[in-house]
MIDO-41377 format. One record per residue: residue number from 0; chain; x, y, z of N, C-alpha, C, CB in turn. Coordinates in steps of 0.001 Angstrom, whole numbers. Glycine has a CB too. Example, Ala and Ser with C-alpha at 12.3 -4.5 7.8 and 13.67 -1.06 7.14 Angstrom:
% MIDO-41377
{node 0; 'A'; {13190; -5690; 7800}; {12300; -4500; 7800}; {13200; -3300; 7800}; {11308; -4473; 9046}}
{node 1; 'A'; {12850; -2250; 7080}; {13670; -1060; 7140}; {12900; 30; 7870}; {14084; -598; 5725}}
***
This chain:
% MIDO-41377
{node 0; 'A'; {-11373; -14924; -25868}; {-10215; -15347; -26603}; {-10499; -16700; -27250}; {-8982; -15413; -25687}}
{node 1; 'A'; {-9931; -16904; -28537}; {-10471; -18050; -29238}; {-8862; -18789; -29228}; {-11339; -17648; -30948}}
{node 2; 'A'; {-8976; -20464; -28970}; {-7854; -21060; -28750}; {-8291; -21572; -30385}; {-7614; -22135; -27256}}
{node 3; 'A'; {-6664; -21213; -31096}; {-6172; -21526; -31771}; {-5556; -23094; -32057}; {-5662; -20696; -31662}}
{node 4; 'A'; {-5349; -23622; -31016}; {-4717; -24749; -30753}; {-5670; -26264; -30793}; {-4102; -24439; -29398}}
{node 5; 'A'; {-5887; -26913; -31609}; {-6773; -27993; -31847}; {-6163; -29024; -31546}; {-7274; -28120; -33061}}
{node 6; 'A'; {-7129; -30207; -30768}; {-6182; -30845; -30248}; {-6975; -32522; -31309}; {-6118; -30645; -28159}}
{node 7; 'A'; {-7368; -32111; -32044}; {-7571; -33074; -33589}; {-6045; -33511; -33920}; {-8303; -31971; -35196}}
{node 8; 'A'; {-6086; -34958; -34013}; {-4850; -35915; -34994}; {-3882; -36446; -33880}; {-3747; -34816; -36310}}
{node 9; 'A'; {-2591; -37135; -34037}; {-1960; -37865; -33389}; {-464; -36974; -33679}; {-2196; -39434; -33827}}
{node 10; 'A'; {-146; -37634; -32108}; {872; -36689; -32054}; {2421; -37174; -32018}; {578; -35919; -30903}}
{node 11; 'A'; {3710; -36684; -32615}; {4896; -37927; -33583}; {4906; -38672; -32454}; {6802; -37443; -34236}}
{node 12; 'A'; {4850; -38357; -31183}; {5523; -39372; -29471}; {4794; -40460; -29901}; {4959; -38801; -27408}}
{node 13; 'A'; {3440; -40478; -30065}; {2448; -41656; -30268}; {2785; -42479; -31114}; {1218; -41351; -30634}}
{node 14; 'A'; {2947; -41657; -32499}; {3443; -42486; -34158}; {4545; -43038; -33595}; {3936; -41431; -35778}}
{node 15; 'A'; {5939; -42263; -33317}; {7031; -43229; -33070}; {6712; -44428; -32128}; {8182; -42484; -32495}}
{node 16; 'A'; {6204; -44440; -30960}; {5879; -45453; -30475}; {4920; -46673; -30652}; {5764; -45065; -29769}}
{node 17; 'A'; {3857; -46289; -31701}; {3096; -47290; -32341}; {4278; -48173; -33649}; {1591; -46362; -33079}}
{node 18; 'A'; {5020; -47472; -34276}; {5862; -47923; -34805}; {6766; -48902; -34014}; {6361; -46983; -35290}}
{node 19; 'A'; {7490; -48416; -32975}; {8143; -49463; -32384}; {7946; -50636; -31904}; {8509; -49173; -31743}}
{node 20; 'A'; {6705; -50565; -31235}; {5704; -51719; -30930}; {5323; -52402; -32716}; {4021; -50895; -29934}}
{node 21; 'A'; {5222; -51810; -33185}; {4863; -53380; -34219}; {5905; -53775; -34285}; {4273; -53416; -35806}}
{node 22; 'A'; {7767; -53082; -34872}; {8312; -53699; -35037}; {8993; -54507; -33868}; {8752; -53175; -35751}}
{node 23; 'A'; {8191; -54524; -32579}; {9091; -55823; -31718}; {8274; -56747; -31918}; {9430; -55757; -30018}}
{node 24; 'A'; {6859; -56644; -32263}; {5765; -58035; -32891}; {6459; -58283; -34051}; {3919; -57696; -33343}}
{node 25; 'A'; {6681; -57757; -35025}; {7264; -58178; -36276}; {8379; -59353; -36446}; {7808; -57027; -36769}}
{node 26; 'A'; {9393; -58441; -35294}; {10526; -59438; -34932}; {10065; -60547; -34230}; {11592; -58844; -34105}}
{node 27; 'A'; {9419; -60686; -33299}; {8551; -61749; -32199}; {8343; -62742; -33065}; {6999; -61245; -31479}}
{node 28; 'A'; {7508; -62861; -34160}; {6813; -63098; -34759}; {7610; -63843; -35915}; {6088; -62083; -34885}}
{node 29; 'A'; {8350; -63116; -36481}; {9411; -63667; -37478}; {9985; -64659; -36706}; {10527; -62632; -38032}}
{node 30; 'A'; {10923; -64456; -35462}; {11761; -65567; -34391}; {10922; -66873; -34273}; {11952; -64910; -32664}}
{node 31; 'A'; {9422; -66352; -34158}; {9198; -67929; -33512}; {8717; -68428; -35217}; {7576; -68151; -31845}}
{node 32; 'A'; {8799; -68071; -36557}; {8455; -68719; -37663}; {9687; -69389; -37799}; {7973; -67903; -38818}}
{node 33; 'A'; {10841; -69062; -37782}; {12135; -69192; -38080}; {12273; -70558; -36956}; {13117; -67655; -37837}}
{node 34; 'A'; {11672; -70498; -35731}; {12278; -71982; -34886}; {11272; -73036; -35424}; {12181; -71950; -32875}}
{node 35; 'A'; {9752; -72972; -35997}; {9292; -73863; -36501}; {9281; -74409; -37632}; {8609; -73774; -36317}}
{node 36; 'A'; {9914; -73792; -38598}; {10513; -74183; -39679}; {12073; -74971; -38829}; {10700; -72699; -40832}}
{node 37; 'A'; {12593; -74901; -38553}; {13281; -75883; -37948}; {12707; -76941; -37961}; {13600; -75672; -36845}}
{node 38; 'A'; {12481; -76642; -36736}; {11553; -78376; -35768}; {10957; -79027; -37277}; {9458; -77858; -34152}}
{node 39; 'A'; {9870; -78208; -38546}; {9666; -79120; -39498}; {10613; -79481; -39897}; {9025; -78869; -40369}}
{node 40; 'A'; {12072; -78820; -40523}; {12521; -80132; -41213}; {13289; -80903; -40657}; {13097; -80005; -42289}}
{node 41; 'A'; {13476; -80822; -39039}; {13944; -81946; -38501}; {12942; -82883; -38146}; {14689; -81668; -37476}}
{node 42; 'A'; {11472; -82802; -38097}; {10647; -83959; -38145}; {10516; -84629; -39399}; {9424; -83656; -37728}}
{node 43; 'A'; {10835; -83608; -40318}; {10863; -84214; -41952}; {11984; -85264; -41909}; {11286; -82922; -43281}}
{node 44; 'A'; {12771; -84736; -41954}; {14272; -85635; -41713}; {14036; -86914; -40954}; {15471; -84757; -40743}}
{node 45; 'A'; {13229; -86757; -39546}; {12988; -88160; -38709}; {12411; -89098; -39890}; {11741; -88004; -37254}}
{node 46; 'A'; {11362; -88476; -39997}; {10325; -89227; -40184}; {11010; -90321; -41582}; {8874; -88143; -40496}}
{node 47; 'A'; {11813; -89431; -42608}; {12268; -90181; -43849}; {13202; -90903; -42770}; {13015; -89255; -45353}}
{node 48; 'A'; {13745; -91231; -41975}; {15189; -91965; -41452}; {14355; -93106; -41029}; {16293; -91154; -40065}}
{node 49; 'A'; {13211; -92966; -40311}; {12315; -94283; -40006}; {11932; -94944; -40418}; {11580; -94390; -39660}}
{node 50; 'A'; {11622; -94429; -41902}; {10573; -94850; -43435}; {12068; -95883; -43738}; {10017; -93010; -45141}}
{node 51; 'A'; {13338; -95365; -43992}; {14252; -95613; -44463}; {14801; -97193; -43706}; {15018; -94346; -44377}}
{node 52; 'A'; {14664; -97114; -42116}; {15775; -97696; -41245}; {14142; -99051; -41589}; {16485; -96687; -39133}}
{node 53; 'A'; {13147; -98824; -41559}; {12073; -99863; -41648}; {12213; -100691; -43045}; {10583; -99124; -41546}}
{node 54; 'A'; {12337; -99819; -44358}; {12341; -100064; -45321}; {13571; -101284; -46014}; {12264; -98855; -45666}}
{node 55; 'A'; {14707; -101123; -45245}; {16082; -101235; -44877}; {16248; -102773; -43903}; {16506; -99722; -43974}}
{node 56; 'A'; {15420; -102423; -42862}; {15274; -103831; -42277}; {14330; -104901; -43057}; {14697; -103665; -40839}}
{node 57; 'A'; {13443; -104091; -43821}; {13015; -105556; -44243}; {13471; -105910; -45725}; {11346; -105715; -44158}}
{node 58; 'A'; {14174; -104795; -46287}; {14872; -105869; -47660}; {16176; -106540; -46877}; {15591; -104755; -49406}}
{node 59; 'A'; {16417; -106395; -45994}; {17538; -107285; -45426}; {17062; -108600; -44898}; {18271; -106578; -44283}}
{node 60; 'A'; {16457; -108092; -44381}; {15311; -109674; -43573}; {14929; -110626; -45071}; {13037; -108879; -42587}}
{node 61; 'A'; {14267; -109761; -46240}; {13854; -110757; -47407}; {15213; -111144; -48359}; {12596; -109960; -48437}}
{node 62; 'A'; {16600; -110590; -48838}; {17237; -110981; -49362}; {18678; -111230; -48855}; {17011; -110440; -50169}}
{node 63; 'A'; {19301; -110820; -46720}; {20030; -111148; -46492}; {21467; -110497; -46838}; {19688; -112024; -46725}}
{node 64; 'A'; {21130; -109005; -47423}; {22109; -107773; -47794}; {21295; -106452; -47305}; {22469; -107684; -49609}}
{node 65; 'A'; {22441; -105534; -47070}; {21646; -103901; -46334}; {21464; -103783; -48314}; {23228; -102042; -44964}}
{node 66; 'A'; {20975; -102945; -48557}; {20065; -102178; -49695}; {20850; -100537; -49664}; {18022; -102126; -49139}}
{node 67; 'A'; {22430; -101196; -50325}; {23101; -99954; -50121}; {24138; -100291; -51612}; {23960; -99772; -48316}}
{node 68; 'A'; {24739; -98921; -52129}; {25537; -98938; -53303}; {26613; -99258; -53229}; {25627; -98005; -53871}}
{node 69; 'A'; {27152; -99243; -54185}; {29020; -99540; -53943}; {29855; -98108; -53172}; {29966; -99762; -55925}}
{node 70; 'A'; {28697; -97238; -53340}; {29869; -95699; -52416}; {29949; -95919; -50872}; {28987; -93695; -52503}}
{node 71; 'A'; {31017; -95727; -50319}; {31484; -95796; -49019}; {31801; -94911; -48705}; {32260; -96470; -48703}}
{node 72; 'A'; {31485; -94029; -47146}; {32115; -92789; -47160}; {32707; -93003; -45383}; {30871; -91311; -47623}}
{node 73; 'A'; {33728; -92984; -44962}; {34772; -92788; -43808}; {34382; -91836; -43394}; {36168; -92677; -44000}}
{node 74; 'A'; {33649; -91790; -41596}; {33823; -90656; -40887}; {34470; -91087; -39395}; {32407; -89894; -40820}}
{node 75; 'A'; {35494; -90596; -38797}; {36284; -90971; -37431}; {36448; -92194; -37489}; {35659; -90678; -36097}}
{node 76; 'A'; {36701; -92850; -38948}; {37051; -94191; -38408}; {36034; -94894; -38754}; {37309; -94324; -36976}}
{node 77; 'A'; {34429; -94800; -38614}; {33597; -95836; -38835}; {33019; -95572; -40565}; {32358; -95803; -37548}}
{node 78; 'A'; {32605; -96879; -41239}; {32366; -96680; -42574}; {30830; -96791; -42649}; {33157; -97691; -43487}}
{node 79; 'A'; {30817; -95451; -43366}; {29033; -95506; -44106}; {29084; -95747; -45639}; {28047; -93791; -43950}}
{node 80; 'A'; {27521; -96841; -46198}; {27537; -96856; -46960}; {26359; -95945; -47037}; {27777; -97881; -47348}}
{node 81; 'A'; {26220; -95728; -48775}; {24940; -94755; -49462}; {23978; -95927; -49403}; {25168; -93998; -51302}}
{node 82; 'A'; {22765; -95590; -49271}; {21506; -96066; -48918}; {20940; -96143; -50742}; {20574; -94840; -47630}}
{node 83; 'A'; {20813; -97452; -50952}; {19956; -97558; -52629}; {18588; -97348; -52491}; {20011; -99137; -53466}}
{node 84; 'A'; {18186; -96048; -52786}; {16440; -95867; -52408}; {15465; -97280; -53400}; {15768; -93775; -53198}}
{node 85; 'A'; {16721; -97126; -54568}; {15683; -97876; -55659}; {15536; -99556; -55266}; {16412; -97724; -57444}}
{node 86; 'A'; {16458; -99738; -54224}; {16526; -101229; -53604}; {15040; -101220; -52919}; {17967; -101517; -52332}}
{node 87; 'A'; {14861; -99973; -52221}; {14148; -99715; -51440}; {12044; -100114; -52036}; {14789; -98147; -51157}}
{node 88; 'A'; {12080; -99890; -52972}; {11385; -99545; -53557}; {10280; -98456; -53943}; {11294; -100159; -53461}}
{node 89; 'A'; {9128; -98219; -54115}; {8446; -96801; -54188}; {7981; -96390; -53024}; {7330; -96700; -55080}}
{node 90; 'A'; {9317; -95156; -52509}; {9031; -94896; -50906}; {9145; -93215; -51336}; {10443; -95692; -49466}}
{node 91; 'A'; {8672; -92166; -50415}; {8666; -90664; -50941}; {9030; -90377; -49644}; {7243; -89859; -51621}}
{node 92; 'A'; {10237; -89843; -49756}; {11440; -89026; -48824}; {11054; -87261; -49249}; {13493; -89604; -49487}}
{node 93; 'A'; {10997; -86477; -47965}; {11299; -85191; -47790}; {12498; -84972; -48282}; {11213; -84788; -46564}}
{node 94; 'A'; {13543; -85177; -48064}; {15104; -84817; -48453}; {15724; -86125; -49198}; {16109; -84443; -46950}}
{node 95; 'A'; {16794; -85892; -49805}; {17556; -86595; -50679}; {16992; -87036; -52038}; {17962; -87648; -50013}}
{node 96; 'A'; {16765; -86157; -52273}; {15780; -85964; -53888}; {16433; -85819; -54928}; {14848; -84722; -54087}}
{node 97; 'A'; {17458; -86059; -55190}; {18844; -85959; -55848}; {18731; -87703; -56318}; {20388; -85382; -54567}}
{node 98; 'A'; {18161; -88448; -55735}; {18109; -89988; -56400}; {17068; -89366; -57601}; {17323; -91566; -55175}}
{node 99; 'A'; {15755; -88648; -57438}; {15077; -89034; -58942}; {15363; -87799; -59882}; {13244; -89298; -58863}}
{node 100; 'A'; {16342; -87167; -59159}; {17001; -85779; -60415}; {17903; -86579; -61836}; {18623; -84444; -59324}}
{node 101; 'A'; {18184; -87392; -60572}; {19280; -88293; -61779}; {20619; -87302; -61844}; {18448; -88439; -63766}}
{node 102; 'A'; {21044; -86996; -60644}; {21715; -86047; -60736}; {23427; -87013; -59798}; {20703; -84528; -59972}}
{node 103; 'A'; {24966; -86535; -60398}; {26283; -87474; -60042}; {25890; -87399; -58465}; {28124; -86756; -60535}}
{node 104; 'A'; {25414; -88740; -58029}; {25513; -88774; -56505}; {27126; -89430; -56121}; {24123; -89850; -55841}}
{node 105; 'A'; {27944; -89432; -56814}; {29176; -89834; -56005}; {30178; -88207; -55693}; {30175; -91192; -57117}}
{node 106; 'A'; {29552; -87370; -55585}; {29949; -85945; -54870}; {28667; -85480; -54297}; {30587; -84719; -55945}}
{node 107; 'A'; {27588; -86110; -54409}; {26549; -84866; -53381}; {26638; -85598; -51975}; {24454; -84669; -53936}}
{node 108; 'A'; {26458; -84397; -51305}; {26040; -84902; -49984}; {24465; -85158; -49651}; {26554; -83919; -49014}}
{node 109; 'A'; {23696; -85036; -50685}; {21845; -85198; -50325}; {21519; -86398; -50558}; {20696; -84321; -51257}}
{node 110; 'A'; {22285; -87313; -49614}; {22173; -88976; -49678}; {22070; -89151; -48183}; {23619; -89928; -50434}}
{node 111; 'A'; {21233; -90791; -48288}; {21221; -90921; -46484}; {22577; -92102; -46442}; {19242; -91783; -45592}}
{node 112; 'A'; {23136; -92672; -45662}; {23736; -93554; -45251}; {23465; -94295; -44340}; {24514; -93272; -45112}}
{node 113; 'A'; {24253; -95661; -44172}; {23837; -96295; -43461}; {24730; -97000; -42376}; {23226; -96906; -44145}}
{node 114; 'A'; {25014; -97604; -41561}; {26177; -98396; -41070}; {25600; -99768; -40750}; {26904; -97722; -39767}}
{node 115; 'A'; {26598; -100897; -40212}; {26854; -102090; -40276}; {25049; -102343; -39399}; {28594; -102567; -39492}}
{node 116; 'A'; {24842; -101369; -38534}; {23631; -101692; -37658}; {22425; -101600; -37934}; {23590; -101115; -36720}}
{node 117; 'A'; {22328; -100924; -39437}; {21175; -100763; -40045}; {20737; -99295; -39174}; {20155; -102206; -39917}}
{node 118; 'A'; {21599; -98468; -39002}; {21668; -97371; -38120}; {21554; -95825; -39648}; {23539; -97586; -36928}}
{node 119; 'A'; {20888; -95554; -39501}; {20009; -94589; -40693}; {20680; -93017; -40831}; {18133; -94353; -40113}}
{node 120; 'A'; {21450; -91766; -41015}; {22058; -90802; -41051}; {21655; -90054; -42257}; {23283; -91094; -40912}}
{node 121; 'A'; {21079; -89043; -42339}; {21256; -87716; -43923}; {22279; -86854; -43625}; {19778; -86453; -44282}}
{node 122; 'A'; {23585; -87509; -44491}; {24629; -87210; -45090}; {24373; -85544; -44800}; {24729; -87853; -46645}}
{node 123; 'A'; {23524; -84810; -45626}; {23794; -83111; -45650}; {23177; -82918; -44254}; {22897; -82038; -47060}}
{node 124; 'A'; {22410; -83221; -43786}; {22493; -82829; -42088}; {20740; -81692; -42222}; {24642; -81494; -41506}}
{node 125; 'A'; {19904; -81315; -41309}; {19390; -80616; -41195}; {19540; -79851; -40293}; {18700; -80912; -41328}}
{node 126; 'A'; {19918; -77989; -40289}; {20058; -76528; -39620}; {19105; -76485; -39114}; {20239; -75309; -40329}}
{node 127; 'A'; {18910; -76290; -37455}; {18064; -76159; -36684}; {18622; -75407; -36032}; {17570; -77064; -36186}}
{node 128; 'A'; {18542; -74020; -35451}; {18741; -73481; -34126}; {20161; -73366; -34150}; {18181; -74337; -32927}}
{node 129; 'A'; {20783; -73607; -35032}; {21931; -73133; -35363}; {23403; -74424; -34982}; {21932; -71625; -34487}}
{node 130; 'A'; {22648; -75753; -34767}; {23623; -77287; -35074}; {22750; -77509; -36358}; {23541; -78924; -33648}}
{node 131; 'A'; {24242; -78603; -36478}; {23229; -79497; -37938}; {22987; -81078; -36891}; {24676; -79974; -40141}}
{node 132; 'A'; {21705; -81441; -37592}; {21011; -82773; -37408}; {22064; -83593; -38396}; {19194; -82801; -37918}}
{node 133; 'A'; {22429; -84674; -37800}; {22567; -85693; -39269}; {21308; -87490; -39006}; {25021; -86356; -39355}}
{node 134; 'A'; {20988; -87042; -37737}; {20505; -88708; -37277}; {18775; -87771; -36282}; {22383; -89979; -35610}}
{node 135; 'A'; {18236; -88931; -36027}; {17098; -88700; -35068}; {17312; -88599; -33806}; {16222; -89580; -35109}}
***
């Protein structure tokens, strides 16, 4: 008797399950791109608030004023001013790029602020993990 039955090629149990397995790597894989893009632009964010809070202490130290505009913005009571990058002088920020668009900064929120302590904040905040950042 000759068997008809060849047991050549893959069989759907296998396919469906090679399928499922990539897509839980796929997802795996996507999740942890999605938390390190976080963490970057909240190190992005640090890192300009340090550049900023340094930059900030020493035009105050050389002319005896914070290096901030006439906009004031009220949150719970305590007052922030907008941070003058151009006081600042030629410094390159990750975020708040809206100073060299030349674009109405007295409605954007892609400004940093500052308070009485020389205490450093980005106004639009950076989405991490699902809070917003506004400080380091």
């Amino acid at each position: 008797m000759i068997n008809i039955k060849s047991n050549k090629g893959i069989t759907i149990t296998t396919l469906v399950i090679a399928i499922i397995i990539m897509l839980i790597l796929t997802g795996t894989i996507a999740s942890n791109i999605t938390k390190s893009n976080g963490a970057d632009r909240y190190n992005n964010m640090k890192a300009d608030i340090i550049l900023i809070k340094d930059e900030a202490l020493l035009y105050y130290n050389k002319y005896n004023e914070t290096p901030v505009t006439e906009r004031a913005i009220e949150v719970s009571g305590v007052t922030y001013h907008e941070v003058d990058l151009q006081k600042l002088g030629d410094i390159t920020l990750n975020y708040g790029s809206e100073y060299n668009k030349g674009e109405n900064l007295t409605t954007s929120s892609d400004v940093y602020v500052i308070d009485n302590n020389l205490n450093v904040y980005y106004l639009k905040g950076i989405k991490m993990s699902g809070d917003i950042y506004h400080e380091m």
